[in-house]
C-alpha positions as a printed Julia matrix, in Angstrom:
253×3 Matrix{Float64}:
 62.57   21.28   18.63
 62.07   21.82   14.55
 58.89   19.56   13.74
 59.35   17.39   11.56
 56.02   16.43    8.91
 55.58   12.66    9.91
 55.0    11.2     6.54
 58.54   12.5     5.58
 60.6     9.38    4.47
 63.44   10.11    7.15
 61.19   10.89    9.63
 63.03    8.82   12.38
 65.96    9.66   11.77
 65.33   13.05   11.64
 63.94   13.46   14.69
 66.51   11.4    16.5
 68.82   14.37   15.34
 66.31   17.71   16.75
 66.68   14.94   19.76
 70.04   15.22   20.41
 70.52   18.89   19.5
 67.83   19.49   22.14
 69.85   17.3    24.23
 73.1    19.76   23.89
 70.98   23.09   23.99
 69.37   21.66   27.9
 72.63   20.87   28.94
 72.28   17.02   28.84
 74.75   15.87   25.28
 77.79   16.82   25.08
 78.6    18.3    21.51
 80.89   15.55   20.68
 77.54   13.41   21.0
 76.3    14.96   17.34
 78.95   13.55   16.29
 78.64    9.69   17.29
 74.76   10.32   16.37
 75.9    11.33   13.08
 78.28    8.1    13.0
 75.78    5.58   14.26
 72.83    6.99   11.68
 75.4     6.27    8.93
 75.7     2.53   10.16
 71.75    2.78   10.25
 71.58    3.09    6.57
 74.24    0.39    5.72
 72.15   -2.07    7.63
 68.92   -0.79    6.32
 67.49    0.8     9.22
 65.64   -2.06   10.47
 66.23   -4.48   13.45
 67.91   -7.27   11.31
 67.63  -10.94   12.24
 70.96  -11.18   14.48
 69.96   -7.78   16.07
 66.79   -9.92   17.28
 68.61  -12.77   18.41
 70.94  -10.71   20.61
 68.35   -8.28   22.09
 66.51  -11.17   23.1
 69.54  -12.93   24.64
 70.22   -9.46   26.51
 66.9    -9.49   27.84
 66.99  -13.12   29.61
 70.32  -12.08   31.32
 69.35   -9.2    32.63
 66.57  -11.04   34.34
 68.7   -13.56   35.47
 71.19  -10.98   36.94
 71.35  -10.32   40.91
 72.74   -6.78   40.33
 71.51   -5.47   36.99
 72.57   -2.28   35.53
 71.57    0.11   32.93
 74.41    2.72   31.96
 73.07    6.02   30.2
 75.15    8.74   28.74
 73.96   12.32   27.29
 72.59   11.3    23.89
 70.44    7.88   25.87
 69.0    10.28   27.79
 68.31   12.6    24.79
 66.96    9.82   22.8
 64.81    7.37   24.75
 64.55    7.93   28.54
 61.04    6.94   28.42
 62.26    3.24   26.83
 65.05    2.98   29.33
 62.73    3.33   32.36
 60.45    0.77   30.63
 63.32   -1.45   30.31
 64.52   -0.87   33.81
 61.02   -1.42   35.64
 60.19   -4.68   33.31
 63.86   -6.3    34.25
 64.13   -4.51   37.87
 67.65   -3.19   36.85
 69.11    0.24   38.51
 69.73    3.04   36.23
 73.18    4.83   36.58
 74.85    7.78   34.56
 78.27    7.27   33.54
 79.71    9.87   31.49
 83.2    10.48   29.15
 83.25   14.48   29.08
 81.73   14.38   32.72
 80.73   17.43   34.85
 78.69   17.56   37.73
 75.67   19.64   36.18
 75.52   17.32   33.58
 75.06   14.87   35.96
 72.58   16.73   37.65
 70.35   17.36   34.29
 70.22   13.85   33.0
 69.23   12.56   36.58
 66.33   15.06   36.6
 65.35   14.1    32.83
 65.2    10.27   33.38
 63.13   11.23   37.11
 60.99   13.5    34.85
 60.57   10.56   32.17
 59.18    8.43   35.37
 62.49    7.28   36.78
 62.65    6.42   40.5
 65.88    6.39   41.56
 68.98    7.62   39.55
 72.39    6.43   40.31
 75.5     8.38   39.11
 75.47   11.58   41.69
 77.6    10.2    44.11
 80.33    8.23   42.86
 82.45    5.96   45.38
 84.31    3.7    43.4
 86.43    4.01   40.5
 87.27    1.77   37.6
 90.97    1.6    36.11
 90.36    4.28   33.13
 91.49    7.84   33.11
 88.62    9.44   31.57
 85.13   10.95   33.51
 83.75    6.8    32.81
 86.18    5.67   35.66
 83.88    7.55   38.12
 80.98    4.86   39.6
 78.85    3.74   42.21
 79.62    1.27   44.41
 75.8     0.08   44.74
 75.96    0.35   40.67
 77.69   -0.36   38.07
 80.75   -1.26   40.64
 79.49   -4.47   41.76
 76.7    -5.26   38.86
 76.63   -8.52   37.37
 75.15   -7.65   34.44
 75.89   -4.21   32.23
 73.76   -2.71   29.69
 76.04    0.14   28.13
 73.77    1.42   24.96
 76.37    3.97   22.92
 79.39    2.92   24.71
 83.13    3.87   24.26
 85.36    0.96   24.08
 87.57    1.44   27.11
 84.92    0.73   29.47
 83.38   -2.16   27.96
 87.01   -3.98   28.16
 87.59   -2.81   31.85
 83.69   -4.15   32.75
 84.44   -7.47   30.92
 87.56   -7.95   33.0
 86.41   -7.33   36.13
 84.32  -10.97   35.39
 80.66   -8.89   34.12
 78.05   -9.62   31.62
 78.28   -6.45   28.77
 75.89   -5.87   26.82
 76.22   -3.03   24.5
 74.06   -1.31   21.73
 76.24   -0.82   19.12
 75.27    0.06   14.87
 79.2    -0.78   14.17
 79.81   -4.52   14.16
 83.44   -3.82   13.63
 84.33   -1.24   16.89
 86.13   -2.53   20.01
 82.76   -2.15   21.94
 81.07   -4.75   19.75
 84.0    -7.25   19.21
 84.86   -6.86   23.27
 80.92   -7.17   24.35
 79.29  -10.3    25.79
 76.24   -9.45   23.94
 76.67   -6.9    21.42
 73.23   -5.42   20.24
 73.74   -4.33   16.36
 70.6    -2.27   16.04
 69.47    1.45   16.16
 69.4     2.11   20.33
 65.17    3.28   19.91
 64.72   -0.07   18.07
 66.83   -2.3    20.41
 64.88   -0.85   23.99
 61.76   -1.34   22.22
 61.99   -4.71   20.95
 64.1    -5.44   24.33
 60.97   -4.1    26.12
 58.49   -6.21   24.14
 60.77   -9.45   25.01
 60.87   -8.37   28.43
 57.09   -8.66   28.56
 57.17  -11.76   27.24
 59.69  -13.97   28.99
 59.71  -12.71   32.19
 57.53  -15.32   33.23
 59.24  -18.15   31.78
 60.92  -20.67   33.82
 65.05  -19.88   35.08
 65.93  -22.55   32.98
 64.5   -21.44   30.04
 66.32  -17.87   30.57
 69.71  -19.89   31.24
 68.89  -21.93   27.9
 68.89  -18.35   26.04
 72.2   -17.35   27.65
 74.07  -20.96   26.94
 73.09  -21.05   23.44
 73.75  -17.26   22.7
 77.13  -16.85   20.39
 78.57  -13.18   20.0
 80.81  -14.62   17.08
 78.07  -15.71   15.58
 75.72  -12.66   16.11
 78.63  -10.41   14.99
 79.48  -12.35   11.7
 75.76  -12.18   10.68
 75.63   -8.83   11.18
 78.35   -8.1     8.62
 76.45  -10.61    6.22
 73.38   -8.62    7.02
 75.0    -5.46    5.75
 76.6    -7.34    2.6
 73.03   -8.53    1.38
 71.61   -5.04    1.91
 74.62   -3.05   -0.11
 73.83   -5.87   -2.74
 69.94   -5.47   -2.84
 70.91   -1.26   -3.3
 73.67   -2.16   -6.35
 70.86   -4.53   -7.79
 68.48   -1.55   -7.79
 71.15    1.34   -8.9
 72.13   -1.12  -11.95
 68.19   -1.67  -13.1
């Protein structure tokens, strides 16, 4: 992987790119995943690459009902695994939720690879191997385990396609996606749809993991009730509108 001088001003983001090339060149992203990288970093600029205020309120939201859940699920593709395996298994050992791959262009040795990344990131086990269920799509996402993502309660789908997240929310389950385009199916289909950078969301999802895990169910169930997707969505947009306005204010002085 290039390195990258870390006082360069697009440091993150350009090492969230050497990232997911690595990812393709071990066998773990598929090549189509440059291309949603490239789409989601251009999202990343419109919102001003920072977790916004409605990005907080829903990763915080996502947080209490994955601890509330009885079967909790975190769904990783190529470029997760490429980009923050380390902040998944955080997430997943904080919230005791099961980690499962689930993969569009699926093959079995990509399987394989991402399984051994996440156990080499500290993983313990890694569902996603042995699927016994399937979902009503046509694509490689259909294929799931029973013990997973089948018969979970609660989904956490970071960099999701929108098929899935509209077959998940039918079947009666809590979606929670992480998602830099307010305006894609995912988002506007999602129970809880994340608007944030997927790095930024685990790690402030991480932090609020730490910190209300020992608060009280109700408090948890409080979060949930009062949570509004509209609402998070619409701000979102807004967010993006003041931002494009603060740049035009700066390009006209």
């Amino acid at each position: 992987m290039t390195e990258i001088p870390k006082d360069h001003p697009r440091y993150e983001s350009l090492l969230a790119r050497e990232k997911v090339v690595a990812g393709v060149k071990m066998g773990i992203t598929s090549i189509q995943g440059l291309i949603s990288q490239g789409r989601s970093e251009s999202f990343d600029y419109l919102i001003g690459e920072r977790s916004t205020k409605s990005a907080l309120y829903a990763e915080r939201a996502a947080v209490a009902a994955i601890l509330l859940a009885k079967k909790p699920v975190i769904s990783i593709n190529g470029n997760v695994a490429a980009l923050a395996p380390e902040r998944v298994v955080s997430l997943a050992d904080i919230t005791g939720a099961k980690i499962e791959v689930n993969l569009f262009h699926r093959t079995e040795t990509r399987v394989h690879l991402i399984i051994e990344q996440m156990k080499a990131k500290g993983a313990g086990e890694v569902l996603g191997k042995n699927p016994d269920a399937s979902l009503e799509l046509s694509s490689g996402r259909r294929l799931v385990e029973r013990k997973g993502i089948y018969t979970a309660d609660v989904v956490l789908i970071p960099l999701e396609d929108g098929d899935r997240c509209e077959k998940l929310v039918k079947m009666g389950k809590t979606v929670i996606t992480i998602d830099l385009n307010p305006l894609s199916r995912t988002s506007r289909t999602a129970t809880i749809s994340i608007v944030d950078n997927l790095t930024r969301a685990l790690d402030n999802m991480v932090k609020f993991g730490r910190e209300i895990k020992q608060e009280r169910k109700d408090e948890l169930v409080k979060l949930i009730m009062t949570y509004d997707n509209k609402r998070a969505l619409s701000e979102a947009i807004s967010e993006i509108q003041e931002h494009l306005k603060t740049i035009i204010a700066e390009i006209e002085y």
